[in-house]
OpenMM code with the backbone's topology and positions (N, CA, C; nanometers):
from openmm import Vec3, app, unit

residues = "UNK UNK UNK UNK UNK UNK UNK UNK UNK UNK UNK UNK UNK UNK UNK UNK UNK UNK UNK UNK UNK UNK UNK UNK UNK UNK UNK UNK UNK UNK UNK UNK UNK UNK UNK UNK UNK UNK UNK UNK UNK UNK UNK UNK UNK UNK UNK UNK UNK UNK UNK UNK UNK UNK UNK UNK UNK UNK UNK UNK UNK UNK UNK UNK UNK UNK UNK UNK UNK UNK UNK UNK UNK UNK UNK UNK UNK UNK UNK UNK UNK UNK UNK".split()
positions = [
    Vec3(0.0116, 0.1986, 2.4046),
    Vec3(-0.1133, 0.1299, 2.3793),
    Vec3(-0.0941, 0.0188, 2.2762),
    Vec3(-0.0453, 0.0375, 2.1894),
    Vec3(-0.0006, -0.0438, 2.0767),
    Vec3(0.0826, -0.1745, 2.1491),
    Vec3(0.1660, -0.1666, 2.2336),
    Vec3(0.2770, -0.2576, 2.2746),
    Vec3(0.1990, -0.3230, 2.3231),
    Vec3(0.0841, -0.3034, 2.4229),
    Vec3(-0.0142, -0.3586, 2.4889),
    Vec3(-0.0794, -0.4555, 2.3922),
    Vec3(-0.1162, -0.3781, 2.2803),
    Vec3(-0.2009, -0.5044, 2.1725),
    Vec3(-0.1132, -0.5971, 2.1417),
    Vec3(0.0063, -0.6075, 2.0994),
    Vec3(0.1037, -0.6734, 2.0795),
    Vec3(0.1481, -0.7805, 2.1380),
    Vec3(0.0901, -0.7685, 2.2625),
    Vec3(0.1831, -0.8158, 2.3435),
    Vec3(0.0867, -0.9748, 2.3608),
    Vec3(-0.0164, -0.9629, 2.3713),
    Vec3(-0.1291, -1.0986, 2.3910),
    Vec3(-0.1773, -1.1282, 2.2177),
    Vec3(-0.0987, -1.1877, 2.0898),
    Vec3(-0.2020, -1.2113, 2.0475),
    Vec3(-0.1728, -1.3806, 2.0072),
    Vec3(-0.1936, -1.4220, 2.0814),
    Vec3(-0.1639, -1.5687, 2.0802),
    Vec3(-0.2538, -1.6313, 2.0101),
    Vec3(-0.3883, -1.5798, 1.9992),
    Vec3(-0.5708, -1.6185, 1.9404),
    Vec3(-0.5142, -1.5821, 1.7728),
    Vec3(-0.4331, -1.4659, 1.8082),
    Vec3(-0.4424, -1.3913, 1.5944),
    Vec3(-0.3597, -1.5329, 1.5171),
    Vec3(-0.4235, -1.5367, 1.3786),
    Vec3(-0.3811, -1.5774, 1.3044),
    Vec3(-0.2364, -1.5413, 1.2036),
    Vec3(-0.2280, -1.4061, 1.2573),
    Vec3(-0.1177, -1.3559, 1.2165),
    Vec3(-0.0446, -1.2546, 1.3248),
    Vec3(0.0829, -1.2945, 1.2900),
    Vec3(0.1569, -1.2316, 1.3861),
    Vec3(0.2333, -1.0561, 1.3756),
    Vec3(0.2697, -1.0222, 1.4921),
    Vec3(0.3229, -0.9163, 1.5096),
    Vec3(0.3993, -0.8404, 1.3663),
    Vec3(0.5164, -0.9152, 1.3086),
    Vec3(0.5703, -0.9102, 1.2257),
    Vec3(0.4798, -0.8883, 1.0872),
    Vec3(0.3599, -0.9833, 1.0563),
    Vec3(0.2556, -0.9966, 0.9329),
    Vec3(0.2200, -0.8662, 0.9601),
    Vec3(0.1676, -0.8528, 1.0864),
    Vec3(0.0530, -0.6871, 1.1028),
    Vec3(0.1404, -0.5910, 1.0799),
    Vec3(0.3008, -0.5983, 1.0950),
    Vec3(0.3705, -0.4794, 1.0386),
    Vec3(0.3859, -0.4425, 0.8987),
    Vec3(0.4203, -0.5741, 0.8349),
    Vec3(0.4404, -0.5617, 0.6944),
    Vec3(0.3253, -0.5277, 0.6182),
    Vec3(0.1930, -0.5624, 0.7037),
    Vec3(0.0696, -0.5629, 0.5812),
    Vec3(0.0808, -0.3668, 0.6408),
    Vec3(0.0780, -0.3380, 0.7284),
    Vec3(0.1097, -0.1535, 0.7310),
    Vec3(0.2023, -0.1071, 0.6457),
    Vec3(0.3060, -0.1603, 0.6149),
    Vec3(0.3776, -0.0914, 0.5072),
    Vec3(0.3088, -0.1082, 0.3980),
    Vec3(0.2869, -0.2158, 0.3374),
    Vec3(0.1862, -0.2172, 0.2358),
    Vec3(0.0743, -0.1555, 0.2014),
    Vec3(-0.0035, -0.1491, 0.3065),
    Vec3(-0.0500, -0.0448, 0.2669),
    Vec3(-0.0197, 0.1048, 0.2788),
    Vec3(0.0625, 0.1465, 0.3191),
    Vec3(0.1129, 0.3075, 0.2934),
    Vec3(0.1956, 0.2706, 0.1445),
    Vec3(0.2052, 0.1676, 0.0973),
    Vec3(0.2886, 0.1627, -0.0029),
    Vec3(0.1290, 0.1608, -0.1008),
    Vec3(0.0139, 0.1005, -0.1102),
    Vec3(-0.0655, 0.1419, -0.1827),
    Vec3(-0.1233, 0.2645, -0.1617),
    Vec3(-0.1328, 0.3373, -0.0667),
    Vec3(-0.1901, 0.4688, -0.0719),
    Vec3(-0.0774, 0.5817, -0.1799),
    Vec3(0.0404, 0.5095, -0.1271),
    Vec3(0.1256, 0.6052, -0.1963),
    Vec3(0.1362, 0.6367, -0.3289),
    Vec3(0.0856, 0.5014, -0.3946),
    Vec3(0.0407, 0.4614, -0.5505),
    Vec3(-0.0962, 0.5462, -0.5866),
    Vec3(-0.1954, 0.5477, -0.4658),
    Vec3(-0.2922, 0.6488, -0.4865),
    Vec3(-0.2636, 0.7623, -0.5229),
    Vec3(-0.2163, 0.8275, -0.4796),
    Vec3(-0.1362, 0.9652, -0.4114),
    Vec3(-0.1120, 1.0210, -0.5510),
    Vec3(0.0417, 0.9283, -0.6112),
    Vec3(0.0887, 0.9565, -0.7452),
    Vec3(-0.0422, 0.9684, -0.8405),
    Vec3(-0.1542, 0.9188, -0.8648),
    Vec3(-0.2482, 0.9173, -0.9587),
    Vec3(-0.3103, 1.0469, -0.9384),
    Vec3(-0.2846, 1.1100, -0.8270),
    Vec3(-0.3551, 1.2126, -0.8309),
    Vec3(-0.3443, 1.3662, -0.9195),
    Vec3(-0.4502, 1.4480, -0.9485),
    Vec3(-0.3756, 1.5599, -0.9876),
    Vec3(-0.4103, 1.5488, -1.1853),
    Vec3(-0.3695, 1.7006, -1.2240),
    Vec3(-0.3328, 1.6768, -1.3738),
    Vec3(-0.4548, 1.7496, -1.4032),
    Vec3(-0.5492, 1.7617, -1.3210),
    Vec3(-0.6838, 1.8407, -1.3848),
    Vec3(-0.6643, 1.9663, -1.4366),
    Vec3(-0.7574, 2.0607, -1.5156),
    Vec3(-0.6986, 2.1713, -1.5645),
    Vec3(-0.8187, 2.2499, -1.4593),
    Vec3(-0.7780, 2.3563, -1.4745),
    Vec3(-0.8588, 2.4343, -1.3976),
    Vec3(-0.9641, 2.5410, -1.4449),
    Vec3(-0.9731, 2.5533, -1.5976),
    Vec3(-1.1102, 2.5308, -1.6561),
    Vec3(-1.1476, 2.4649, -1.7381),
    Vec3(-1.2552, 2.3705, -1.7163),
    Vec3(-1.3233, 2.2517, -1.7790),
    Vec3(-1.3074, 2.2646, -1.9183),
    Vec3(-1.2763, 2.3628, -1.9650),
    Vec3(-1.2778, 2.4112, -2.1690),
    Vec3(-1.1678, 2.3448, -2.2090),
    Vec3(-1.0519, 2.3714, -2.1009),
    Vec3(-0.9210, 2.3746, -2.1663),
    Vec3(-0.8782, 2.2042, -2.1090),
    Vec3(-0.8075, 2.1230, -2.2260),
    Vec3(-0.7710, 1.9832, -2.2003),
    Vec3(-0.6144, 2.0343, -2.1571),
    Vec3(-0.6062, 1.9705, -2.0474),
    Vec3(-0.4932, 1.9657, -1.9920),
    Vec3(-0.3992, 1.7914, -2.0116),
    Vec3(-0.2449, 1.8102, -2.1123),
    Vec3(-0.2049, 1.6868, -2.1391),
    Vec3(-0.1568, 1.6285, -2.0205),
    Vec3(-0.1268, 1.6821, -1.9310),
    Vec3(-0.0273, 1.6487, -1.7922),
    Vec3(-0.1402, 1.5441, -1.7295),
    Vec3(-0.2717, 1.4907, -1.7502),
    Vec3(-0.3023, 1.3735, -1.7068),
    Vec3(-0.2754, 1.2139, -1.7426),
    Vec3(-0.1953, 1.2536, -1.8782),
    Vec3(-0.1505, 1.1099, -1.9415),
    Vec3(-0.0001, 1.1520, -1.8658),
    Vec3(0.0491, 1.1919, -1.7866),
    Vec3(0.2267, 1.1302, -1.7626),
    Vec3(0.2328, 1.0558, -1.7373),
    Vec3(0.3515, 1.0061, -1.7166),
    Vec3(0.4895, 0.8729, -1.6604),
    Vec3(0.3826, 0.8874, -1.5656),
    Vec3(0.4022, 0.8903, -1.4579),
    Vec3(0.3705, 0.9354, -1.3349),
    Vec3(0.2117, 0.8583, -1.2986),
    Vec3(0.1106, 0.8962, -1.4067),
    Vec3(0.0002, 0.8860, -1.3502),
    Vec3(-0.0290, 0.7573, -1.4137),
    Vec3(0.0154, 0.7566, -1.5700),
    Vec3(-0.0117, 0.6293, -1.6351),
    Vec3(0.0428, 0.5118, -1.6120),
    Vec3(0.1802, 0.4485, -1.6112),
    Vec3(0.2862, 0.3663, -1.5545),
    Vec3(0.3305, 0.3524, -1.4230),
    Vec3(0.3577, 0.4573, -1.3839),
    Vec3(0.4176, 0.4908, -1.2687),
    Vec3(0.3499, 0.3991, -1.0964),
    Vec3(0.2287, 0.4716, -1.0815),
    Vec3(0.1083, 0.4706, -0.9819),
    Vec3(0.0678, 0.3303, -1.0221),
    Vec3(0.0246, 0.2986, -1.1358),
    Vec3(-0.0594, 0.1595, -1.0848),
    Vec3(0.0806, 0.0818, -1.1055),
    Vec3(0.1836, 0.0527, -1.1357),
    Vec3(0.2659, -0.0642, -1.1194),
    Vec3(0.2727, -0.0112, -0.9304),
    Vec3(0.3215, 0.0794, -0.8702),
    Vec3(0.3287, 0.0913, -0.7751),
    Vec3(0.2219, 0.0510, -0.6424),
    Vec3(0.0927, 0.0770, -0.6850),
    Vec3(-0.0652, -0.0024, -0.6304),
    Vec3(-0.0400, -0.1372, -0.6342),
    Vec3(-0.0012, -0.1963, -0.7304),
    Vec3(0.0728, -0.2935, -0.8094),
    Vec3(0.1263, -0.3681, -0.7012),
    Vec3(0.1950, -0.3593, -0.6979),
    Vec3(0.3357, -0.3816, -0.6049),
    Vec3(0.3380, -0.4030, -0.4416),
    Vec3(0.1939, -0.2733, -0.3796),
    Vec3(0.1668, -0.2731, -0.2676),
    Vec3(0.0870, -0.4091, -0.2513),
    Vec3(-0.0014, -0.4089, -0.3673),
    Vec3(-0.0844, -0.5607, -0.2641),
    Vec3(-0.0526, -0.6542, -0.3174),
    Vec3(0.0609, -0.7104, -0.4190),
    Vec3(0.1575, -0.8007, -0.3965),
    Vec3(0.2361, -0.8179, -0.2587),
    Vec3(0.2761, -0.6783, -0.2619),
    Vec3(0.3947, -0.6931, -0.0770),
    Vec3(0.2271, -0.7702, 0.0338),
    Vec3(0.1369, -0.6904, 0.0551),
    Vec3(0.0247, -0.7269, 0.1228),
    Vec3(-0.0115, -0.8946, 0.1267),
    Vec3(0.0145, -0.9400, 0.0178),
    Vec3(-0.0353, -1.0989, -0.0034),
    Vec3(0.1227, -1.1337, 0.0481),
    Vec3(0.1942, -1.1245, 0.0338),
    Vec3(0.3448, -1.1591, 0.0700),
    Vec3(0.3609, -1.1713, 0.2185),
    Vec3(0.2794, -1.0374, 0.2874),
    Vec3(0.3137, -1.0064, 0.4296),
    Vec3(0.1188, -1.1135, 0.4822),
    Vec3(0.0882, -1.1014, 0.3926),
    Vec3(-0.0213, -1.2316, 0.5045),
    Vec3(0.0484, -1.3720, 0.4633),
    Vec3(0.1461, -1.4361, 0.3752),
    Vec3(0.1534, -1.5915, 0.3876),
    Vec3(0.3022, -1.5927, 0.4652),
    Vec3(0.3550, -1.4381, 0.5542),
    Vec3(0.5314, -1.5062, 0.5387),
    Vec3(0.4531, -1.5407, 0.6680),
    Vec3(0.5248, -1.6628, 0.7165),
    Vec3(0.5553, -1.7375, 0.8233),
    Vec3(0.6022, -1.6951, 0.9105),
    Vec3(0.5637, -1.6112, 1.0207),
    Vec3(0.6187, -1.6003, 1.1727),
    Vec3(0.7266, -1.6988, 1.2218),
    Vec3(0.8946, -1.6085, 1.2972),
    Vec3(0.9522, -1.7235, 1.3210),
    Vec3(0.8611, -1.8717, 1.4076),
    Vec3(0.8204, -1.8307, 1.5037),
    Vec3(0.7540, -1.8945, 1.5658),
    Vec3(0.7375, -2.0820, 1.5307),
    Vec3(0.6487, -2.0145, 1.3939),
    Vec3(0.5625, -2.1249, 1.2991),
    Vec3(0.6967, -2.2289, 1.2640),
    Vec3(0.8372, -2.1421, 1.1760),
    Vec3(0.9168, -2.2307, 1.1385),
    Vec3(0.9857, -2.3740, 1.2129),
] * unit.nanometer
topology = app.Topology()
chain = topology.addChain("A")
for resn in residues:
    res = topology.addResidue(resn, chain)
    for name in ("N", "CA", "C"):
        topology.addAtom(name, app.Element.getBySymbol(name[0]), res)
């Protein structure tokens, strides 16, 4: 089904190649989601420190980061086509 969409998009502004990369990108920002998750304690009394880690603080948003940089990257690269 997919090959089928692929196969006519002569009308899109972006090509085969763009619509792949902006999919990695975004599994590359969900994945940045993902890492943020977590760290809660499991009764509200008790402060749990494991929500400030590497991980949730640094880690995850340079990585979110990063995804919709790649995303803006994968909508301006140029289809061979265009070159």
């Amino acid at each position: 089904m997919a090959k089928k969409y692929f196969e006519n998009m002569e009308g899109f502004a972006l090509g085969k190649e763009n619509l792949k990369l902006m999919v990695i990108g975004l599994v590359i920002i969900v994945i940045g989601f993902l890492l943020m998750t977590g760290g809660k304690s499991n009764d509200p009394s008790v402060f749990n420190p494991e929500i400030f880690s590497f991980q949730r603080i640094t880690l995850a948003p340079m990585v979110v980061l990063f995804g919709f940089v790649f995303e803006i990257f994968a909508i301006m690269k140029k289809t061979k086509s265009e070159k």
